[in-house]
MDAnalysis code that builds the backbone (N, CA, C; Angstrom):
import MDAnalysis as mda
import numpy as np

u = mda.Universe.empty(714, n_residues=238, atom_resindex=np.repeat(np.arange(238), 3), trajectory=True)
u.add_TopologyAttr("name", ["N", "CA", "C"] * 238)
u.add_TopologyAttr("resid", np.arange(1, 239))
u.add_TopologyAttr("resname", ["UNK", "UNK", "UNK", "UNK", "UNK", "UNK", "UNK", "UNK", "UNK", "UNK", "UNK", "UNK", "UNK", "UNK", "UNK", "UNK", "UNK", "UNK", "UNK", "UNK", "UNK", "UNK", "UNK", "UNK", "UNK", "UNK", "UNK", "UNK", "UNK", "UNK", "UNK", "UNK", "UNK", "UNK", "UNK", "UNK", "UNK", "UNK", "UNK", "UNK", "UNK", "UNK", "UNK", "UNK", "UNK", "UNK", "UNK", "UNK", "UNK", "UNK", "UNK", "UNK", "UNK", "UNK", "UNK", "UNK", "UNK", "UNK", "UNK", "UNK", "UNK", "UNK", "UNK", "UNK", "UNK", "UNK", "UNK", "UNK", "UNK", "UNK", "UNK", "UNK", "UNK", "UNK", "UNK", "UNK", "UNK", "UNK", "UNK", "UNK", "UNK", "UNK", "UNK", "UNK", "UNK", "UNK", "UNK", "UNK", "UNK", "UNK", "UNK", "UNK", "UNK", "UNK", "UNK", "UNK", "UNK", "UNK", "UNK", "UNK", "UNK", "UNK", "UNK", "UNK", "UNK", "UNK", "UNK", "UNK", "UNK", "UNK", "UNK", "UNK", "UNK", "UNK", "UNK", "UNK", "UNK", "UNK", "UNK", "UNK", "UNK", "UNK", "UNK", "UNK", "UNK", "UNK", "UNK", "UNK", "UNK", "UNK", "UNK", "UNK", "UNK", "UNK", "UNK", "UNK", "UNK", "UNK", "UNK", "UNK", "UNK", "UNK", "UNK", "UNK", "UNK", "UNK", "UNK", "UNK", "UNK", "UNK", "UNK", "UNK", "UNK", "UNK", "UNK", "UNK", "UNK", "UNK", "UNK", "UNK", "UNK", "UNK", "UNK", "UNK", "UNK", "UNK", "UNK", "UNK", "UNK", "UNK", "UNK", "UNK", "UNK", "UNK", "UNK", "UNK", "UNK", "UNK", "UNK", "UNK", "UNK", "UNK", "UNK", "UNK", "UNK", "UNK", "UNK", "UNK", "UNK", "UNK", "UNK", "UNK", "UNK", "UNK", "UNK", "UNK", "UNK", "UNK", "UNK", "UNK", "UNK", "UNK", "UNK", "UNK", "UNK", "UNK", "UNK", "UNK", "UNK", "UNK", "UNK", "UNK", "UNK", "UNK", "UNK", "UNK", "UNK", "UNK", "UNK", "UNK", "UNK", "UNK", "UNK", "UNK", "UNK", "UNK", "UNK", "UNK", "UNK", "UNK", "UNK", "UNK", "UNK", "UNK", "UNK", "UNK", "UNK", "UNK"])
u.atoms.positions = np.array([
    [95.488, -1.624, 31.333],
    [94.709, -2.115, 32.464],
    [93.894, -3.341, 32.026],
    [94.005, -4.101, 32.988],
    [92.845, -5.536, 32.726],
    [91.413, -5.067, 32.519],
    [91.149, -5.774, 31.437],
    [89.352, -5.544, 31.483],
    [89.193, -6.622, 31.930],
    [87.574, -6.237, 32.720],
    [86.862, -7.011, 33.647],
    [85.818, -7.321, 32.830],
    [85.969, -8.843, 32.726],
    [84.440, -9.369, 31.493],
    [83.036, -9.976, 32.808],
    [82.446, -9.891, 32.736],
    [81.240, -10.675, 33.216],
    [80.503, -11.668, 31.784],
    [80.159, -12.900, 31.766],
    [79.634, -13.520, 31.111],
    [78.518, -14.465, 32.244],
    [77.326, -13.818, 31.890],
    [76.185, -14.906, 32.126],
    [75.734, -15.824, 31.532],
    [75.560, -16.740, 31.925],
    [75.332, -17.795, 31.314],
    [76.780, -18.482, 30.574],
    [77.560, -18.690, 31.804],
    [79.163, -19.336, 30.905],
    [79.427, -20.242, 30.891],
    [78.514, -20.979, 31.460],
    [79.071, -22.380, 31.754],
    [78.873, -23.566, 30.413],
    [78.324, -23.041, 29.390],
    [78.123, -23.632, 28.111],
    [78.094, -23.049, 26.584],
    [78.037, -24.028, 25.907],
    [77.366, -23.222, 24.415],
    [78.077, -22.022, 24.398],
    [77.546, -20.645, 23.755],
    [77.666, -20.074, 23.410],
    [78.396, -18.663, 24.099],
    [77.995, -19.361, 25.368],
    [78.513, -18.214, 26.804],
    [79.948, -18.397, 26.997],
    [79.760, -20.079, 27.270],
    [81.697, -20.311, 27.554],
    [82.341, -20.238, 26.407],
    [81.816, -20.049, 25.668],
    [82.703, -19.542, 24.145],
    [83.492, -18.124, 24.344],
    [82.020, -17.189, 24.563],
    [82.596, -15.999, 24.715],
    [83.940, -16.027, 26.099],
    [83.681, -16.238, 26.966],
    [84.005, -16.412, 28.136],
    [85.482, -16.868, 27.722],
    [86.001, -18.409, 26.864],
    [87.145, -18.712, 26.836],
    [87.553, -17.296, 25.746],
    [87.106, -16.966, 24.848],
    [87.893, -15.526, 24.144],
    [88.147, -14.525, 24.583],
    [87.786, -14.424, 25.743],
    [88.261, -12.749, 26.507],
    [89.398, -13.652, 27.664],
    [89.322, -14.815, 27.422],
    [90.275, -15.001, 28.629],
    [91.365, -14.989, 28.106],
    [91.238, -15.530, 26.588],
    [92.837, -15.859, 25.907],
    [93.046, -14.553, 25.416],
    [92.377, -13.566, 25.847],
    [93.165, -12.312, 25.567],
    [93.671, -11.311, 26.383],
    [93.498, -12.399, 27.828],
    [93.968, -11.675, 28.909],
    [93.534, -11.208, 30.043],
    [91.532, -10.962, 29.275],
    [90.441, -10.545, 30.212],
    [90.739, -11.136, 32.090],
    [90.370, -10.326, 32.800],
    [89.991, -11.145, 34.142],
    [88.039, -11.332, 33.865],
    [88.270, -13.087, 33.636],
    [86.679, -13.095, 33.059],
    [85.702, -13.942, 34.393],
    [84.887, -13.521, 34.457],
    [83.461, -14.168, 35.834],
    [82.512, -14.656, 34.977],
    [82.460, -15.708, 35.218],
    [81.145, -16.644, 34.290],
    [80.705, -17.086, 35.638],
    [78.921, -16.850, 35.001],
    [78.040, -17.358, 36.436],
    [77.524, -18.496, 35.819],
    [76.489, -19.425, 36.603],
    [75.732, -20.277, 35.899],
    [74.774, -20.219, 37.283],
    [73.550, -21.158, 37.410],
    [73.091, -21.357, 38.207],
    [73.271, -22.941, 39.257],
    [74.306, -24.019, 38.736],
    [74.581, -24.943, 39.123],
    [76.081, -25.182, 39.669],
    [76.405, -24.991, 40.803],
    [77.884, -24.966, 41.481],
    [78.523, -25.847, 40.473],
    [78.356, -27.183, 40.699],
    [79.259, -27.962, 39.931],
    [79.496, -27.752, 38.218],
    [78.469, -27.223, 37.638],
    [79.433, -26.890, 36.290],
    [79.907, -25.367, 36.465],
    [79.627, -24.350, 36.891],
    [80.353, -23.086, 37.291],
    [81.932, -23.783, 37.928],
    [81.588, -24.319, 38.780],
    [83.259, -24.710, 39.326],
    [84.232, -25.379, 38.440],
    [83.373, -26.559, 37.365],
    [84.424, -26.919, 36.081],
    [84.626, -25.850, 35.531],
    [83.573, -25.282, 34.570],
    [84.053, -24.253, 33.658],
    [85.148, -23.149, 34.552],
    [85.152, -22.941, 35.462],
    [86.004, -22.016, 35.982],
    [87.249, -22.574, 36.190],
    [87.373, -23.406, 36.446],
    [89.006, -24.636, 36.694],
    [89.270, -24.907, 34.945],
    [88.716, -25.055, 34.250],
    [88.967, -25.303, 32.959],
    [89.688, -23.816, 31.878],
    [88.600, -23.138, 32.357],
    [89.388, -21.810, 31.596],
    [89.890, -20.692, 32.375],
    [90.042, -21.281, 33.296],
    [90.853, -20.073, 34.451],
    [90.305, -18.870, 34.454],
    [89.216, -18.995, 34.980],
    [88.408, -17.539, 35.235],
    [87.935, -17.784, 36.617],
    [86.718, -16.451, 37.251],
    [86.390, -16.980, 38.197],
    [84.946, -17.533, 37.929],
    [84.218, -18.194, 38.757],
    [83.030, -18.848, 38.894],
    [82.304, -18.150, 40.058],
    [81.121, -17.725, 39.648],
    [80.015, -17.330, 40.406],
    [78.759, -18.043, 40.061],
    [78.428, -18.741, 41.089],
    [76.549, -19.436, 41.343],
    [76.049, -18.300, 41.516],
    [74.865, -18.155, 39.953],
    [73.993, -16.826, 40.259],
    [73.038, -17.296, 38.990],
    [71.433, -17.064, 39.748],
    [70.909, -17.234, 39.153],
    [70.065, -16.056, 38.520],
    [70.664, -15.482, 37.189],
    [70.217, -14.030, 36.978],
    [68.778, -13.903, 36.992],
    [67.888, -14.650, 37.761],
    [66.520, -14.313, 37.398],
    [66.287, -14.134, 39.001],
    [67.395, -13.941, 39.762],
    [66.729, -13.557, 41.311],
    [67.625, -12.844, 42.018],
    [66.828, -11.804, 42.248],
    [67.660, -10.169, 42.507],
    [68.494, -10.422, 43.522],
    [68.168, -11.130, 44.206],
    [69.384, -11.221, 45.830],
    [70.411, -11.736, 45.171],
    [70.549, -12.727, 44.270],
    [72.055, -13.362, 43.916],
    [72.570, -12.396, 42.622],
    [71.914, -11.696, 41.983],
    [72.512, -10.863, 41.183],
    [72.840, -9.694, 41.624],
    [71.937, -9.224, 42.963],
    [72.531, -7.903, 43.776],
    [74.075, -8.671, 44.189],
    [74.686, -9.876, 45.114],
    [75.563, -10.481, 45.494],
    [76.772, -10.609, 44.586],
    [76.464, -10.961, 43.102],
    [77.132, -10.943, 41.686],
    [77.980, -9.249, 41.775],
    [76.893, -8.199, 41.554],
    [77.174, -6.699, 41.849],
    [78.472, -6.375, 42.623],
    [78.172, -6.928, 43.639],
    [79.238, -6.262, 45.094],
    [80.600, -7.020, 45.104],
    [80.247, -8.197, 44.109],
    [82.037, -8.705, 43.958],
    [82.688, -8.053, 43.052],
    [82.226, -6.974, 42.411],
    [82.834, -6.266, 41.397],
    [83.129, -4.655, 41.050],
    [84.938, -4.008, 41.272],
    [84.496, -2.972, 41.620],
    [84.191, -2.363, 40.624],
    [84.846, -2.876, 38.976],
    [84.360, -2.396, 38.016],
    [83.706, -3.243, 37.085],
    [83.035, -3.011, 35.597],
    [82.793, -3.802, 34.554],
    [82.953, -3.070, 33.322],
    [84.012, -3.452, 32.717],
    [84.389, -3.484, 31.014],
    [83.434, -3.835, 30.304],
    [83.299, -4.770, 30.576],
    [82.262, -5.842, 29.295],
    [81.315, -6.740, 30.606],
    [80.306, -6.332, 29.633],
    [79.051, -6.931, 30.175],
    [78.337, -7.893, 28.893],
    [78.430, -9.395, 28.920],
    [77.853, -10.699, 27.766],
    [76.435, -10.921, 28.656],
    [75.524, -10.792, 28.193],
    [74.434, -11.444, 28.645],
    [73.787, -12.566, 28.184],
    [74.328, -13.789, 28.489],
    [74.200, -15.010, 27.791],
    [73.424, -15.926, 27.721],
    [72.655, -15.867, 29.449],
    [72.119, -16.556, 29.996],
    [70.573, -16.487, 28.983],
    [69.982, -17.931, 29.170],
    [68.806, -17.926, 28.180],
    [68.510, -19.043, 27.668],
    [67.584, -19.587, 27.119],
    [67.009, -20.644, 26.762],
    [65.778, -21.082, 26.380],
    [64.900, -22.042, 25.874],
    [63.852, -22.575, 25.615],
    [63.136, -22.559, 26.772],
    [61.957, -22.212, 26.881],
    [61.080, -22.473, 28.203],
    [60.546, -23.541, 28.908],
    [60.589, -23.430, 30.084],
    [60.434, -24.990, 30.615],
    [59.117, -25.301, 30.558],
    [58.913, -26.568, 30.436],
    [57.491, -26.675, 29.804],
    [56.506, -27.549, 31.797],
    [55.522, -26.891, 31.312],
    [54.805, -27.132, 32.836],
    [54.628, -29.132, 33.176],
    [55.042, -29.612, 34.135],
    [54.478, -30.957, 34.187],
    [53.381, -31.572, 35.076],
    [53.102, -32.406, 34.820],
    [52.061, -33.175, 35.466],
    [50.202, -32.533, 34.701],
    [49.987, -32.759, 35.700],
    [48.275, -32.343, 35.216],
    [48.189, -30.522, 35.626],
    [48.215, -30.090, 34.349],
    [48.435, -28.420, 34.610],
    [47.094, -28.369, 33.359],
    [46.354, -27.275, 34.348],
    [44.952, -26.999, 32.875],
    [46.206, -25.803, 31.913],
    [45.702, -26.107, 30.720],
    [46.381, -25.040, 29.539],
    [46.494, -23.914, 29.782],
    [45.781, -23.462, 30.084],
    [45.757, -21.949, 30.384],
    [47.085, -21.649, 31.396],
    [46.874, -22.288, 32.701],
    [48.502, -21.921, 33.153],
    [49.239, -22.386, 33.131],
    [49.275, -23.952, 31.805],
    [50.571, -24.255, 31.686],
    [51.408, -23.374, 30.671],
    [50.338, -22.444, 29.688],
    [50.691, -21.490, 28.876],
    [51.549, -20.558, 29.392],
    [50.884, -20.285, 30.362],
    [51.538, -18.829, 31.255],
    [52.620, -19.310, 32.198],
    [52.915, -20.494, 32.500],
    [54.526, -20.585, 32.822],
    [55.110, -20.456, 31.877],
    [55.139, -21.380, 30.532],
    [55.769, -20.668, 29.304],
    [56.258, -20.112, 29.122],
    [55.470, -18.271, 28.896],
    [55.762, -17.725, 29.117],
    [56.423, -16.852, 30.005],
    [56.090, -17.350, 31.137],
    [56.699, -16.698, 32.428],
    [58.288, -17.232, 32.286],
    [58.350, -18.695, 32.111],
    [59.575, -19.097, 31.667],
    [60.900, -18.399, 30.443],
    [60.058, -18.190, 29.169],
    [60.566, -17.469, 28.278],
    [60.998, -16.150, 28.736],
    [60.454, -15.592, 29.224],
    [60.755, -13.483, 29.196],
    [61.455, -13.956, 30.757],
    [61.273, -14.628, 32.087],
    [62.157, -14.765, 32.949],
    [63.867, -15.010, 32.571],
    [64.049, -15.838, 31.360],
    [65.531, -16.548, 31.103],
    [65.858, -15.816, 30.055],
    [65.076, -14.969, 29.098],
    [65.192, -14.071, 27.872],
    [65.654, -12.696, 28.051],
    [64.968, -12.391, 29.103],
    [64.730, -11.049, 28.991],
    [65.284, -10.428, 30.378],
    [64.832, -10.707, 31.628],
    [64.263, -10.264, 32.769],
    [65.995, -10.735, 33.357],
    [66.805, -11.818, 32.710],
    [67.962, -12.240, 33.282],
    [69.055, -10.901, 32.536],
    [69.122, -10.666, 31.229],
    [69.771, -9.109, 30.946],
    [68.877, -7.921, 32.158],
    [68.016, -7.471, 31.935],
    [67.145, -6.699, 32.812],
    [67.918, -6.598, 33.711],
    [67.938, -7.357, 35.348],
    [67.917, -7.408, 36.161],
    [69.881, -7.317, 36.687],
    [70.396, -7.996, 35.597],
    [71.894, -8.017, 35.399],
    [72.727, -7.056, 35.189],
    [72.113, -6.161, 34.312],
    [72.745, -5.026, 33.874],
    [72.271, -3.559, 34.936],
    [70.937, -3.924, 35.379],
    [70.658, -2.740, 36.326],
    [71.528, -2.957, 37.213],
    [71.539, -4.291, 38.001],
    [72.836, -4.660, 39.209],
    [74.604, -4.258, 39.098],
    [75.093, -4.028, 37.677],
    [76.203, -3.524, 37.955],
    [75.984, -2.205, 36.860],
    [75.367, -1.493, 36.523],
    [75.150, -0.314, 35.930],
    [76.335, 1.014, 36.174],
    [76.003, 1.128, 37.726],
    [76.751, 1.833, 38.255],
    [78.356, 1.371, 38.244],
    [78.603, 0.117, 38.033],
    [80.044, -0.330, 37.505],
    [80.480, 0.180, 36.083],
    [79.772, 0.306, 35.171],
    [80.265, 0.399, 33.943],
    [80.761, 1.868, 33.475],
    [81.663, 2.066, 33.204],
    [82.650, 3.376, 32.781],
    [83.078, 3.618, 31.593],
    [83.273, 4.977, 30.988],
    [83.172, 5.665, 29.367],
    [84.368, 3.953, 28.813],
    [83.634, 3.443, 28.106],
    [84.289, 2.551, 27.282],
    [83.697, 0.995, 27.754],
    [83.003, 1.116, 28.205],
    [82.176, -0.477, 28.247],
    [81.213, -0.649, 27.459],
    [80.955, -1.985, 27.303],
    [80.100, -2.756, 26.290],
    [79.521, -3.482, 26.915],
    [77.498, -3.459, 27.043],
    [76.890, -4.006, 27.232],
    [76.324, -4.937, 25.978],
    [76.713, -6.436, 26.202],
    [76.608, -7.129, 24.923],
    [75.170, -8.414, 24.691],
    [74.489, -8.490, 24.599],
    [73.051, -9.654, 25.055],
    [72.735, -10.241, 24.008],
    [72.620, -11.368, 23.965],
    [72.391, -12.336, 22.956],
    [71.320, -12.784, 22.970],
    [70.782, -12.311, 21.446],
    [69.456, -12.324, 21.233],
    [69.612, -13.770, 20.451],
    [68.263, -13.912, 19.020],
    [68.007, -14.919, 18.304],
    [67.534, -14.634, 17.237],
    [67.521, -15.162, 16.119],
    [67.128, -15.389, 14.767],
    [65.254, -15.368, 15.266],
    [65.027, -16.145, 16.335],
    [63.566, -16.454, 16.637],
    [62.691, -15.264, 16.835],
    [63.416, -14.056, 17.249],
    [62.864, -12.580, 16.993],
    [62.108, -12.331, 16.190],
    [62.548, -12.917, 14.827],
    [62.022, -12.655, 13.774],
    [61.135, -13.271, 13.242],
    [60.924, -14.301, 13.523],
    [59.651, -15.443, 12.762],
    [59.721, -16.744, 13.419],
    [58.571, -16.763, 13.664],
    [58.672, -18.659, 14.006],
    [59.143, -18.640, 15.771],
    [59.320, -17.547, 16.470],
    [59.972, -18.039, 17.975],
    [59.103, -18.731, 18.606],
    [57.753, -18.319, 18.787],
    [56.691, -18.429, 19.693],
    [56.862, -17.323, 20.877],
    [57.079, -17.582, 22.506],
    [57.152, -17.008, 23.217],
    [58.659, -16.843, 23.547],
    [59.508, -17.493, 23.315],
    [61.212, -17.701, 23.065],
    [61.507, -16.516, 22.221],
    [60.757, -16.644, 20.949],
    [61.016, -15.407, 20.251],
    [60.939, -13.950, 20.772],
    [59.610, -14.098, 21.022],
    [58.893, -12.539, 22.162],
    [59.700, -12.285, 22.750],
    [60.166, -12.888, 23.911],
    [61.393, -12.779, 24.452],
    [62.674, -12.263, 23.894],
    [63.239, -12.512, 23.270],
    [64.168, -12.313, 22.367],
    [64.140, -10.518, 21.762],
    [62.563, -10.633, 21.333],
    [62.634, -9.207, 20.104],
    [62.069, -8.627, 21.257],
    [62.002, -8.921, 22.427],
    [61.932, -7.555, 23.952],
    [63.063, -7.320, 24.186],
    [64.090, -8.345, 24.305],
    [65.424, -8.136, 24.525],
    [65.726, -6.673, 23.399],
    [65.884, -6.898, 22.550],
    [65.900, -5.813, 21.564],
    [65.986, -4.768, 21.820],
    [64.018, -4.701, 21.883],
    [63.806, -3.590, 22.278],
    [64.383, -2.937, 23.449],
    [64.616, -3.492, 24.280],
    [65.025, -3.246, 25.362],
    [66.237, -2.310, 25.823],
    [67.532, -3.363, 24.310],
    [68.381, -2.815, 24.468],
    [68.796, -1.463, 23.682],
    [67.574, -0.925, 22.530],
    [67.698, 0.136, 22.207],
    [67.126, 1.010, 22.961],
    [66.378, 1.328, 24.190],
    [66.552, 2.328, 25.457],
    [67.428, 2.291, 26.234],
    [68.330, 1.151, 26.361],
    [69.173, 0.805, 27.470],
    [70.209, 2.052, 26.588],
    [70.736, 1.747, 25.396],
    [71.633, 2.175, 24.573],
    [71.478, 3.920, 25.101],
    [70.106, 4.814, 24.428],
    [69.629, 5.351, 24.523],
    [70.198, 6.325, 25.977],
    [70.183, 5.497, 27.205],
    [70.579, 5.925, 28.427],
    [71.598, 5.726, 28.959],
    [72.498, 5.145, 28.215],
    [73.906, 4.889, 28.565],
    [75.119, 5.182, 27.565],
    [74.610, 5.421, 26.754],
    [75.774, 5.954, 25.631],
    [76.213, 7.685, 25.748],
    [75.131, 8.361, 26.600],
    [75.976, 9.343, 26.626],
    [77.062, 9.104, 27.759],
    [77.040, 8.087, 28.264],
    [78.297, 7.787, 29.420],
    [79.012, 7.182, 28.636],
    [79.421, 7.091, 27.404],
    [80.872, 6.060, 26.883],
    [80.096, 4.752, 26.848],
    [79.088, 4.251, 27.115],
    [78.738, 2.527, 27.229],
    [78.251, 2.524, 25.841],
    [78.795, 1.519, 25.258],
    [77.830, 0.754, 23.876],
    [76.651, -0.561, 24.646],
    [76.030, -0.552, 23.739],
    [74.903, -1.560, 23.921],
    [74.188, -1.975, 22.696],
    [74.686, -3.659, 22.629],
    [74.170, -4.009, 21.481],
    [73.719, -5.280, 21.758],
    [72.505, -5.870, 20.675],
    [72.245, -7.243, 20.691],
    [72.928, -8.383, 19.238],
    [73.224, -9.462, 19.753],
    [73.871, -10.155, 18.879],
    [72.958, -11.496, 18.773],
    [71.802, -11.237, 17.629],
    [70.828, -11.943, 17.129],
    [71.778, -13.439, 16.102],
    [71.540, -14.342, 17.180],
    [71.968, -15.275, 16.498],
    [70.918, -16.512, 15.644],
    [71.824, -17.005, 14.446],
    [71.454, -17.589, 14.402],
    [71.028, -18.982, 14.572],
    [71.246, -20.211, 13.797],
    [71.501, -21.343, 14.206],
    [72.578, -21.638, 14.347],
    [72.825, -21.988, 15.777],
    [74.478, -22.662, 16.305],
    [74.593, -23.899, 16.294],
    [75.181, -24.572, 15.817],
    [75.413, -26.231, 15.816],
    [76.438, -26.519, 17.010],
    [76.200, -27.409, 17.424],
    [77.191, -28.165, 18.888],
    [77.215, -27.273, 19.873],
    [75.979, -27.094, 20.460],
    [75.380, -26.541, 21.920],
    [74.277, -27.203, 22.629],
    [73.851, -27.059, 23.304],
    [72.828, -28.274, 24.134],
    [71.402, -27.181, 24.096],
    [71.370, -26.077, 23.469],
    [70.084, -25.590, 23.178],
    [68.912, -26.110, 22.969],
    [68.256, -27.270, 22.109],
    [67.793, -27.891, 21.344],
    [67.430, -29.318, 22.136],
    [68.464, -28.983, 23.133],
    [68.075, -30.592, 24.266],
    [68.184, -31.763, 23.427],
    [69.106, -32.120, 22.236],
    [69.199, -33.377, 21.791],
    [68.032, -33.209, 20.864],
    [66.891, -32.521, 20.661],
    [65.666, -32.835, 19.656],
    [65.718, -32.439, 18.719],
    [66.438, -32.209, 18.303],
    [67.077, -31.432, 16.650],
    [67.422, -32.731, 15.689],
    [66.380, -33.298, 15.350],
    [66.326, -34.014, 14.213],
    [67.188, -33.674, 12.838],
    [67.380, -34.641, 12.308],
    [68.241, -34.415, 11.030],
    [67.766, -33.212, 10.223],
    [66.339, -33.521, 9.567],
    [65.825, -32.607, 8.583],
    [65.886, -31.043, 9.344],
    [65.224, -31.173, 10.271],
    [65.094, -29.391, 10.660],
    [66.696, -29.552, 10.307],
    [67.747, -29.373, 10.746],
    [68.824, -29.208, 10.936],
    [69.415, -29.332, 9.333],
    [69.458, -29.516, 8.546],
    [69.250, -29.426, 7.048],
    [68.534, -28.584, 6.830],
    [67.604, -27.997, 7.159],
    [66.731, -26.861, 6.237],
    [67.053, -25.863, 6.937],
    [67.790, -25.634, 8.742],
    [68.354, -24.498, 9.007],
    [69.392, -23.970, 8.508],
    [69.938, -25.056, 7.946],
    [71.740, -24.661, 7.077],
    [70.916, -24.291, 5.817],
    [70.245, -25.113, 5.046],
    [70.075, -24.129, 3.949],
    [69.538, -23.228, 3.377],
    [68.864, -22.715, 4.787],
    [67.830, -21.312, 4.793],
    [69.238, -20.660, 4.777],
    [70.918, -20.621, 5.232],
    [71.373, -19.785, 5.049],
    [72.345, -19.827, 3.387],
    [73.275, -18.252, 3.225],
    [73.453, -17.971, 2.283],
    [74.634, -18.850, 2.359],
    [75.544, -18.952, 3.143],
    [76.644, -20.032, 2.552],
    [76.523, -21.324, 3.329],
    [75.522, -22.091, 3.622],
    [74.890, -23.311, 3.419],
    [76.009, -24.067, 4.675],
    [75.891, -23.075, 5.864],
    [76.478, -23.906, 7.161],
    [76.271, -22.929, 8.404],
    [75.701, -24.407, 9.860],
    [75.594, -23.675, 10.426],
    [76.922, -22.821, 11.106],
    [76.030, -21.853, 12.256],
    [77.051, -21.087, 12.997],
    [77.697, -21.750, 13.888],
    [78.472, -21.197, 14.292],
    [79.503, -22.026, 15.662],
    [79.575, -20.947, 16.475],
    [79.924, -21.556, 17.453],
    [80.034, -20.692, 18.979],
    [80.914, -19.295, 18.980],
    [82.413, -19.694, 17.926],
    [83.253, -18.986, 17.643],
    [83.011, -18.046, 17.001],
    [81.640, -18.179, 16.009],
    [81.133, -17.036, 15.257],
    [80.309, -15.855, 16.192],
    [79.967, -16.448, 17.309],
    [79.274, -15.325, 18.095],
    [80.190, -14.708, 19.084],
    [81.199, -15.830, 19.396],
    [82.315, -15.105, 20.197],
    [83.156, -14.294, 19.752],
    [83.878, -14.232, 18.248],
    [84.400, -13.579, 17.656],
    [83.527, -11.924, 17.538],
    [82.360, -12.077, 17.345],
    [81.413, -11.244, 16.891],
    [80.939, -10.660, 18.362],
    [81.565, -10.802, 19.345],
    [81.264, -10.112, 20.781],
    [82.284, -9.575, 21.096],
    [83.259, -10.137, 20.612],
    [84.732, -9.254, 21.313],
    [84.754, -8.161, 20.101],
    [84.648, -8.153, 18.914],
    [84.261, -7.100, 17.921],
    [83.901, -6.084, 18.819],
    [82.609, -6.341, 19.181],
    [81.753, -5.071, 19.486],
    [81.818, -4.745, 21.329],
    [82.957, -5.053, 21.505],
    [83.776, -4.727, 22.859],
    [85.048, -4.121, 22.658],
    [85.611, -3.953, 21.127],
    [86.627, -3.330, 21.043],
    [86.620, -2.026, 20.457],
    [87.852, -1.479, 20.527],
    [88.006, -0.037, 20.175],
    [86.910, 0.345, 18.400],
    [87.274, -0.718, 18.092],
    [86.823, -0.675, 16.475],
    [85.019, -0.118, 16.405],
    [84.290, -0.599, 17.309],
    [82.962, -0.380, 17.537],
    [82.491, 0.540, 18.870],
    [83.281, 1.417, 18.656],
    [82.566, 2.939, 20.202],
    [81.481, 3.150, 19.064],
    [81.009, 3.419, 17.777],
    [80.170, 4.513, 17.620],
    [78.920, 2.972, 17.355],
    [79.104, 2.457, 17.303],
    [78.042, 0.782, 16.936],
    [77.155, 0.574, 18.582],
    [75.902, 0.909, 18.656],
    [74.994, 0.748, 19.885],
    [74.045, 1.139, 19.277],
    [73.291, 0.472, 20.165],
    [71.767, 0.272, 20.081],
    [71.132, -0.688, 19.029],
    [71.793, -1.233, 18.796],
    [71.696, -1.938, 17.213],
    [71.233, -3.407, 17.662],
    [71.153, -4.261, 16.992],
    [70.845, -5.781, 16.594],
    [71.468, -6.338, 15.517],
    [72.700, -7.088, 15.807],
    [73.717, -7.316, 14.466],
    [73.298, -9.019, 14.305],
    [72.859, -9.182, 13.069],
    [72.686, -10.574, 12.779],
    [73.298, -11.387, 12.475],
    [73.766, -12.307, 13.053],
    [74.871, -13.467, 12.836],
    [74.052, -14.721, 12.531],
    [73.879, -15.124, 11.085],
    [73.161, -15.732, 10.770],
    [73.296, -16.113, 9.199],
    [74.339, -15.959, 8.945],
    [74.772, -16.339, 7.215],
    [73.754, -16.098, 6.557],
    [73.074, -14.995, 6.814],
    [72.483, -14.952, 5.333],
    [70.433, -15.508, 5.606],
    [70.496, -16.231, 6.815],
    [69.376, -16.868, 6.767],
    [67.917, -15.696, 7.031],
    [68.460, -14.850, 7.887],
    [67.357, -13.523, 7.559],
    [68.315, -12.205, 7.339],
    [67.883, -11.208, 6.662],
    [68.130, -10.278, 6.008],
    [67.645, -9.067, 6.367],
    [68.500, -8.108, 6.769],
    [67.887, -6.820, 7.155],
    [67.215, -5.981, 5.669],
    [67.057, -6.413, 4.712],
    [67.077, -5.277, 3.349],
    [66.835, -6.782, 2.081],
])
């Protein structure tokens, strides 16, 4: 039988990565984004379908829900740096969009995604969410975000694994050639992120996509609740 992939956040980076690997294996795959026109390329490009949905607002992710009668695999991709407040904003609430920004695109977009097709998912699905290296040190409120995701997904695990569902986070690290970083990734940082790791290069898209269909296949039913670090080496569980 076809598995049914959902990928949020597919229309780039690290999402349409995953997104083109379940397709070349056959998946029937749905990548959302929140902008018609790149949802409609990426979907003409890798022959999947395209859904405009912006996982941070319940009416279009309830809408996401009802086009689907089942879900295999659930990627929660969607996510990013926080938008920063403009014009004349006093600190205090340009802080708290920030944040409101961070845990809205971090956190609250798995949240709200996975409650909406919950009732889709059946003994052998994989709820999969992509966390960050920033969990661990140095995120700011990006990070917070991130190590809630976590947490998050070890209750999610918790309440869905006695139904057959795995649930895991895939803490990445630094990915090179994604638009994360918005172009501001100066030479040096980008040199001292490769050689904070153990074999002295960054990650690629393929390393997190490879490392999602892993933990969607037969090989990983007993692997949930966990946080698997893809990160050469640059932080260390031990």
């Amino acid at each position: 039988m076809t598995r049914i992939v959902v990928v949020t956040g597919g229309t780039s980076g690290i999402g349409r990565a995953i997104a083109e690997r379940f397709a070349a294996d056959q998946a029937e795959v749905f990548v959302t984004g929140r902008h018609a026109d790149t949802v409609e390329l990426t979907a003409k490009e890798l022959g999947v379908h395209g859904v405009v949905c912006d996982a941070t607002a319940p009416g279009q992710v309830s809408s996401l829900a009802a086009r689907l009668e089942r879900v295999d695999v659930l990627v929660n991709a969607a996510g990013g740096l926080p938008e920063t407040a403009s014009g004349d904003v006093a600190p205090l609430n340009a802080l708290l969009a920030q944040w409101h920004s961070s845990l809205a695109q971090n956190l609250l977009t798995a949240v709200l995604t996975t409650a909406a097709v919950q009732d889709r998912l059946t003994s052998g699905s994989s709820v999969i969410s992509i966390g960050s290296i920033g969990a661990e040190r140095r995120g700011g409120s990006y990070g917070a975000a991130k190590a809630a995701l976590a947490a998050w997904n070890a209750s999610l695990s918790a309440e869905l694994a006695p139904r057959g569902v795995t649930c895991n986070v895939i803490s990445a690290g630094y990915i090179a050639d994604t638009n994360f970083f918005r172009g501001q990734m100066s030479d040096e940082r980008q040199r001292t992120l490769v050689e904070e790791t153990h074999n002295k290069r960054p990650g690629t898209v393929d390393d997190i996509a490879q490392t999602t269909c892993f933990l969607a296949s037969p090989g990983a039913r007993h692997i949930t609740g966990q946080a698997i670090h893809v990160n050469g080496g640059a932080f260390t569980t031990r």
